[in-house]
Structures are given as C-alpha cells and as structure tokens.
C-alpha positions in Angstrom: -49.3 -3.7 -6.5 -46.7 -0.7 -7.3 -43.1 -2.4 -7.5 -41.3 1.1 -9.0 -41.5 5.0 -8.1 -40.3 6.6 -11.2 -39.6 10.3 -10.2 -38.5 13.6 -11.5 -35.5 15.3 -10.7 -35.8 19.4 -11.1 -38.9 20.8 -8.6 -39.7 17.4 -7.3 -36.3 16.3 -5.7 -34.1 19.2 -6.3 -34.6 22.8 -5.9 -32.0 25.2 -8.7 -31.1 27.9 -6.4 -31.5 31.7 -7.3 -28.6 31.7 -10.1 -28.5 35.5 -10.9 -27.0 36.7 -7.3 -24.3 34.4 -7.7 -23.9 34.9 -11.3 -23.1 38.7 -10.3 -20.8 37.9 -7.8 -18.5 36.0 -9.9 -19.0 38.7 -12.4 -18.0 41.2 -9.9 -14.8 38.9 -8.7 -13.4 38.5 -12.1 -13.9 42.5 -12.8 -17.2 42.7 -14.6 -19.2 44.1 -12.7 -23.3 43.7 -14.0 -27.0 45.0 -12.4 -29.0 41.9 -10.6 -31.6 43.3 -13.5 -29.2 42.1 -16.5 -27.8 39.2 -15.0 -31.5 37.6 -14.6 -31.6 38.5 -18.2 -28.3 37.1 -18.9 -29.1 33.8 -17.3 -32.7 33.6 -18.5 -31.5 33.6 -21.6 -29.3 30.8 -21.2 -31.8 28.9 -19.2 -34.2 29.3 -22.3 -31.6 27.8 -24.9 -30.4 25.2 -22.9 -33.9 23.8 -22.2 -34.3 24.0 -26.1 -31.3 22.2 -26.6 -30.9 20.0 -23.6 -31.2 16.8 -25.8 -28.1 17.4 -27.5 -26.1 17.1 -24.2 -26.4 12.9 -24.2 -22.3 12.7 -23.6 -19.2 14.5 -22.1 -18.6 15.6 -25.6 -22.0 17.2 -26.6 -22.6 18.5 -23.3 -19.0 19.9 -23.6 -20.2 21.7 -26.7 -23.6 22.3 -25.6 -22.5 24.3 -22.5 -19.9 26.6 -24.7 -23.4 27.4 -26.7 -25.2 28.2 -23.6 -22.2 30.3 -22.5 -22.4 32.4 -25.6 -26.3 33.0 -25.4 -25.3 34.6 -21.8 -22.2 36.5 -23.0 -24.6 38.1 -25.7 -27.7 38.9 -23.5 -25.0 40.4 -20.3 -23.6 42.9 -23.4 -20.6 43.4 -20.9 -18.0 44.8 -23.2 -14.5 43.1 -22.3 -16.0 40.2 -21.0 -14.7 36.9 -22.7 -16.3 33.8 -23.1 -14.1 31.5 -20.8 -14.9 33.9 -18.2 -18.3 33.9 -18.8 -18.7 30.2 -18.9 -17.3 29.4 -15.9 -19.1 32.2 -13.7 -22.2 30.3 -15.8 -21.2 27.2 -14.6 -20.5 28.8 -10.7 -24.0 30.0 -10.9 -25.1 26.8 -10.7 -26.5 25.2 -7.5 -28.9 22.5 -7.1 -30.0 21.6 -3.5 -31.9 18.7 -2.7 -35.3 19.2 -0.9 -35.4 18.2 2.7 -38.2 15.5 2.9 -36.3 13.9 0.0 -33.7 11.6 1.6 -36.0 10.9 4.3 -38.9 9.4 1.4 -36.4 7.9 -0.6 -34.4 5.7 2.3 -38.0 5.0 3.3 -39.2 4.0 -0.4 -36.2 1.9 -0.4 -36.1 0.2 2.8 -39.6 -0.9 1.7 -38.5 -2.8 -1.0 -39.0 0.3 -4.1 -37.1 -0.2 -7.3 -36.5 4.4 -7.6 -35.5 6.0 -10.8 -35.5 9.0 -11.6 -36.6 10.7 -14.6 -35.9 14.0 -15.9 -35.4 16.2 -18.7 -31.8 17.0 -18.1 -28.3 16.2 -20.0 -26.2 13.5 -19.0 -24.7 15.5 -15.8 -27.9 15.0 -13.9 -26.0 11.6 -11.7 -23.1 14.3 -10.7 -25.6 16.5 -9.5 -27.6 14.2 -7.8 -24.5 12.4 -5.8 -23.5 16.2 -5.6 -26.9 16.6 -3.2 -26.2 13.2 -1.7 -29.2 11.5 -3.5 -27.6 9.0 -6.2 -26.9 6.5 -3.7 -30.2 6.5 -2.5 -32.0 5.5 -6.2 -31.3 2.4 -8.4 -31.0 4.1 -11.8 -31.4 7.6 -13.3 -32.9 8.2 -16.9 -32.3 11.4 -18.6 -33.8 12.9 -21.7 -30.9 13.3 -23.4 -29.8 10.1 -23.3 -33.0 8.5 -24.3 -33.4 10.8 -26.6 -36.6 11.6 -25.6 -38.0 14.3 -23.1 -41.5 13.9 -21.0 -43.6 14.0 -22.1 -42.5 11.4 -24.6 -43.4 7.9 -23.7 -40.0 6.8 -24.9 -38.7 8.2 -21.5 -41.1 6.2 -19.6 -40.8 3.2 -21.3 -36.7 3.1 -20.4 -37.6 3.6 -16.7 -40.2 0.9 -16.7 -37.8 -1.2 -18.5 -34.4 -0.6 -15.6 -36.9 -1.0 -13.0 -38.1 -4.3 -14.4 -41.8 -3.0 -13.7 -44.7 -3.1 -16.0 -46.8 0.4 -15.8 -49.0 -0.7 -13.8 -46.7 -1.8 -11.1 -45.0 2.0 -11.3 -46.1 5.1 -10.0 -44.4 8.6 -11.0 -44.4 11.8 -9.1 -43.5 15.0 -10.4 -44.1 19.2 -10.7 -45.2 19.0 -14.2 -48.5 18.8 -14.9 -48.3 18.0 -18.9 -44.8 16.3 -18.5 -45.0 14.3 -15.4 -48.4 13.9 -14.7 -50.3 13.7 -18.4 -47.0 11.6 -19.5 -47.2 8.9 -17.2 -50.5 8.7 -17.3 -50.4 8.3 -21.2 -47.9 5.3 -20.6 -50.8 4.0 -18.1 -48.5 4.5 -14.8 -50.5 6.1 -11.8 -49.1 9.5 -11.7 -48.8 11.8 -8.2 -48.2 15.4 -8.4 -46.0 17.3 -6.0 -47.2 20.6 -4.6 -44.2 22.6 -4.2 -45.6 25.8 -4.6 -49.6 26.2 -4.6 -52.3 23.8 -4.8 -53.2 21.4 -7.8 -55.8 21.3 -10.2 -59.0 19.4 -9.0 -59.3 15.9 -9.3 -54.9 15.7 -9.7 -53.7 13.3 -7.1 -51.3 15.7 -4.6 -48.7 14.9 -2.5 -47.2 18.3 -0.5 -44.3 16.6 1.0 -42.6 13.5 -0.2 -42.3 12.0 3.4 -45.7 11.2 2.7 -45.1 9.1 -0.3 -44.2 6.2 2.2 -48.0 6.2 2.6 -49.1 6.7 -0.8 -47.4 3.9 -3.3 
C-alpha cells in the first residue's frame, strides 16, 4: 500500500510562463528596446546555463551568485549595447513567472485529505518553496526536495532516497509522478518506486503508466 506521492515540480505542477514577451517589455520600460526573436535567444541562453548549473544554487548565497552568472549569459546573448548588468538581471528576474496548473490544488488537498505524506521533487535551486507558496502550493505538501540541495539531480537516486527518507516511506510504499521520462519516470523506477507519467502535452510512450490530469491521481495511488 502507497503511503507517499513523491512529485515533480516544473511540467507536472507548475507551468514557466512564456518569459521572452515579458523579458522585452521590461527591456522596453527601462529603454532597451530588443526583437521578440533576440530576447528568446537571450533567455534561452540563460535557461541553458542555469540548468547546467542549477546545483550550485543550494543557498541564498550561491544562488545569489548563480543568478549574477545567468544574468551575464543573457546580457551577452541580447548584445544590447548600453545595457548594464543590474538592469539586465532584474528584467531576468521579472521575466520570471511560474503558474500552478489548475487540477493541482484540487489533487493535492485530495492526496492529502486522504492521508498522503506529498513531497515534491525537482531539479531546481533552493528558491523552488518561494515559488511554490508563490502559486499557493507549499501549504498543501509536507516537504520539498531540491537538487541543489541534495546535491543530486533526477535522475540520481540520491534525490529519491531523501524524499523517501522525509516521507518516512520505503519505495515501495511511494509513488512518483512526473513529465520526464528518463528523470522522473526511469529514476524512480531505478530506486524501485512505482512511477506515473503526466501527459501535459501529447501522449506517452507505450506501456508508460499516464495520468492526463492530476485530479485523477486521487484514483490512481
């Protein structure tokens, strides 16, 4: 019997919303102004280093540092002359908007009113609990694990193990659901939790167990 739904934050509970338009208009309101074409570039290529380096964000300090680093990757790649990096960091920053799904509070007060130790699990820096009470989610899990404070990113069973471990929950009492077929679903699985995969956007690969909405999850553990 399934005491603990482990699950991942990015594409299963939240949704990053488009960060380019919003990048430009902050741009644009500080006097800089930049085609949607360069600043998808521009962000893309922060979005690349900082999921190379998302480890090293594991306190206020690193992340402090690792966020000045991602803010000069964008400066470089917009190649807006006269704009400075304190302007460019915050409008990176600004760009920034997580929403939260909406079958997500619904399944989790559900989960939980049934008795579910949740924790989610993601490869994020140590801001993810901001965002998440941002989106009005942390007070609906019981703990939230992050890569970069483990150490560790999915599909490392390092990761999983510290969820199991604040859950109380052996791994075959847990069930994880996630977007990520090699880090979600093929991690868990190599931990020996039952892993669910959330269809988002298209249709699974044969013989993956599916879930298309979390309201159903309920149903499921």
């Amino acid at each position: 019997m399934s005491r603990a739904v482990l699950l991942d934050a990015l594409g299963t509970l939240l949704e990053l919303q488009p960060p380019a338009p919003r990048l430009r208009r902050l741009l644009a309101a500080a006097g800089h102004e930049v085609s949607e074409e360069r600043a998808a570039a521009g962000f893309g290529a922060e979005i690349g280093y900082y999921v190379e380096h998302h480890l090293e964000g594991a306190d206020r300090d690193s992340l402090h540092d690792l966020r000045d680093r991602c803010a000069t990757v964008m400066l470089e790649a917009l190649e807006l002359p006269g704009l400075d990096h304190a302007t460019a960091r915050r409008a990176m920053l600004g760009a920034l908007e997580f929403t939260a799904y909406p079958d997500v509070s619904p399944a989790l007060a559900a989960l939980r009113s049934g008795g579910w130790q949740l924790v989610v699990v993601s490869n994020w820096d140590c801001s993810l609990p901001e965002w998440l009470a941002g989106c009005g989610l942390l007070d609906l899990v019981d703990d939230v694990v992050t890569s970069a404070a483990t150490g560790a990113a999915k599909p490392d069973p390092a990761i999983f193990r510290r969820a199991l471990e604040l859950a109380g929950a052996d791994p075959a009492e847990a069930v994880h659901v996630g977007d990520s077929l090699d880090k979600d679903i093929e991690g868990a699985r190599a931990v020996g939790i039952r892993a669910i995969f959330i269809a988002r956007e298209g249709r699974p690969p044969p013989g993956i167990e599916a879930v298309e909405s979390l309201e159903r999850m309920p149903s499921l553990v």
